[in-house]
N, C-alpha and C positions, 0 to 999 in steps of 0.2 A: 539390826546390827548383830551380827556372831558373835555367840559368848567371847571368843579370843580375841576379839577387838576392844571389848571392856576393859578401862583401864580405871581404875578403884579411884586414882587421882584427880579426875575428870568427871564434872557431871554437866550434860546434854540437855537445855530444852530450848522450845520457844518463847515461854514467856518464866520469868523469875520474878518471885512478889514475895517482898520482907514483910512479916504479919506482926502487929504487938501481941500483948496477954491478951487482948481482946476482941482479936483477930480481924483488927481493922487495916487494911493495905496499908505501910507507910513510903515504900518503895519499889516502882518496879519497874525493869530493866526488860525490852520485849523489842523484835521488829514492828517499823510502822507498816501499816496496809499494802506499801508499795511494793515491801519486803528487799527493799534497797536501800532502806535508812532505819535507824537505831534510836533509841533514846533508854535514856534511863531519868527518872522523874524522882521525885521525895514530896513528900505529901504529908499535910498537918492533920491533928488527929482527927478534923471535920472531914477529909476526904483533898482538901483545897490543895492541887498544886503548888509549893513556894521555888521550888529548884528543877530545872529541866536541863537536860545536856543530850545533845543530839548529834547525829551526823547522818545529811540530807540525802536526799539522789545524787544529788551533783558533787557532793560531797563536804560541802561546808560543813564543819563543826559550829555549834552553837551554846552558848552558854545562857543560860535565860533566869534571871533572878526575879522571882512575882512578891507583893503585897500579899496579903491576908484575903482580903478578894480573886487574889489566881491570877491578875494582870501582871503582863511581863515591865518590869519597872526600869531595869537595867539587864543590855544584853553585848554579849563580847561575841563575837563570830570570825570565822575564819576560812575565805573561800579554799579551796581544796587546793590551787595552785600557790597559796600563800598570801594573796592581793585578793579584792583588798580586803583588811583587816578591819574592824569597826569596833568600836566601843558605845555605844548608847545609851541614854536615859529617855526615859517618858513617864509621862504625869497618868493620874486615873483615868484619865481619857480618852489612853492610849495613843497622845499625841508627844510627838518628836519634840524634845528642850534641849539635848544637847547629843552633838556627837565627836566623836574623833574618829579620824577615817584615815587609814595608808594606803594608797590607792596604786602606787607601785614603791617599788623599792626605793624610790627617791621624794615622792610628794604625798605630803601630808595636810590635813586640814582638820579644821572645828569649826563646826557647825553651833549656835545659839541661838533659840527658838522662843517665842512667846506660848502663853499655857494654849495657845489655840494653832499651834504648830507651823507659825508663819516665821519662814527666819529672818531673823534680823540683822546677825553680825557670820561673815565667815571668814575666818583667816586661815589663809593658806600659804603652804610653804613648798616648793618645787625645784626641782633638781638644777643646779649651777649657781645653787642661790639665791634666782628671783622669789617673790612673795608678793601675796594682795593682801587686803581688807578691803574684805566688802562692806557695809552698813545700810540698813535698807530704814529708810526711815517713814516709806510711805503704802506700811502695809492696810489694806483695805480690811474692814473691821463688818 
């Protein structure tokens, strides 16, 4: 870049890493592999991912909340077009308990899941006012 394109207010890189006093990474902000998606991460002072926020190829945004173990526990996402929207939770497992989903601008649902990721109940809500409930009560174990 030409000196006369430096502008003092502005700093340029590919990867950005917050360091504490002991110059342990707590933050860093870099493109993924693809070099078409983003994320920025926060990290406990073991190294352990807690907070990830991203935005994909496709271009979903992602909000990814992990445990102390780096498992994503609850995650809020956002397809690129606006639909559908998702709000999740999951156990140590990495298995699906609950979601809320808008799938377009008028139909919405919740999803509730056993700890072994079998759902049980979903109600849903759909444009003109119709609605289900499902209940499954004959999940295979």
């Amino acid at each position: 870049m030409p000196l006369e394109d430096v502008d003092a207010n502005v700093v340029r890189a590919r990867l950005f890493e917050l360091v504490d006093d002991e110059g342990r990474v707590r933050a860093r902000m870099a493109p993924r592999d693809d070099a078409d998606s983003v994320g920025l991460e926060f990290y406990e002072r073991d190294g352990t991912v807690r907070l990830a926020l991203g935005i994909n190829l496709e271009g979903t945004t992602v909000i990814d909340l992990k445990d102390e173990a780096g498992l994503t526990r609850a995650r809020l996402g956002v397809e690129s077009a606006g639909t559908p929207t998702v709000f999740s939770l999951r156990n140590a497992a990495d298995r699906l308990l609950a979601q809320i989903a808008l799938h377009d601008e008028e139909s919405t649902a919740l999803t509730l899941s056993d700890e072994r990721g079998n759902r049980l109940i979903q109600v849903a809500v759909f444009g003109e006012g119709d609605a289900s409930i499902h209940v499954n009560d004959t999940v295979v174990r």
